[in-house]
N, C-alpha and C positions, 0 to 999 in steps of 0.2 A: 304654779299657783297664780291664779288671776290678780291683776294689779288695776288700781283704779288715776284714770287720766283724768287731770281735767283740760278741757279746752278753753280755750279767752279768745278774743275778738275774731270768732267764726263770721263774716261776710254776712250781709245780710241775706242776702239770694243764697247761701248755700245753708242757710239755716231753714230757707223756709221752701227749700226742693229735700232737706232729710226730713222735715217734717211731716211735706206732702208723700216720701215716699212711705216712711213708718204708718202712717195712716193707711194709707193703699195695702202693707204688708200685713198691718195691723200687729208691728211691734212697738216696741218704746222707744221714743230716740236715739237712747242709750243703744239698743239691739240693735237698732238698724244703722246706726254708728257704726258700731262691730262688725257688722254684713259688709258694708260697703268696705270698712277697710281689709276686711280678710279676702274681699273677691280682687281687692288691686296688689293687693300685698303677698297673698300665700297662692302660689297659681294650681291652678287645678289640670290635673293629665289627663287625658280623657283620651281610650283607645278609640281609633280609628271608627272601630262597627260601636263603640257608646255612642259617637259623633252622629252618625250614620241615624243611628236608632233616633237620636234625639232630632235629628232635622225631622226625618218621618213622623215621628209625633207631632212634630210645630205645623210641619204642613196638613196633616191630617187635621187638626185645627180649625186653620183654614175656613177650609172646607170646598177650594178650589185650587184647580191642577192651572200652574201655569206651563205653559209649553213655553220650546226656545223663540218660536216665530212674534209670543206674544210678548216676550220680556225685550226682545230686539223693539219691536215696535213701541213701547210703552218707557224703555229708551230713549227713542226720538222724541216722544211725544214732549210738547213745550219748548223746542232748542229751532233754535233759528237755521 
């Protein structure tokens, strides 16, 4: 059975990054409240080929391959 929290003297800055994120989500405070503590608190198992599948989606996204040659370089890039 769902139980209701309240919170008191939430940070100011972290009040106004659940804000910005529920916005972005387009949930309620309260729900993205919930999100964020369920994604640090109840961990999620993800077989190996979910993993797999979901990097292939994020990079497909994208919309650009990077190769090893260019992630070495882009590594260096800005370091003394």
């Amino acid at each position: 059975m769902p139980t209701t929290l309240t919170l008191k003297n939430i940070p100011d800055e972290v009040y106004e990054r659940l804000k910005i994120a529920a916005e972005a989500h387009r949930r309620s405070l309260s729900s993205e409240a919930i999100v964020c503590l369920e994604a640090v608190l109840i961990p999620t198992k993800m077989t190996s080929s979910d993993r797999l599948a979901r990097t292939r989606q994020l990079r497909a996204r994208l919309g650009t391959q990077f190769h090893i040659r260019d992630i070495g370089a882009l590594k260096k890039q800005d370091r003394p």
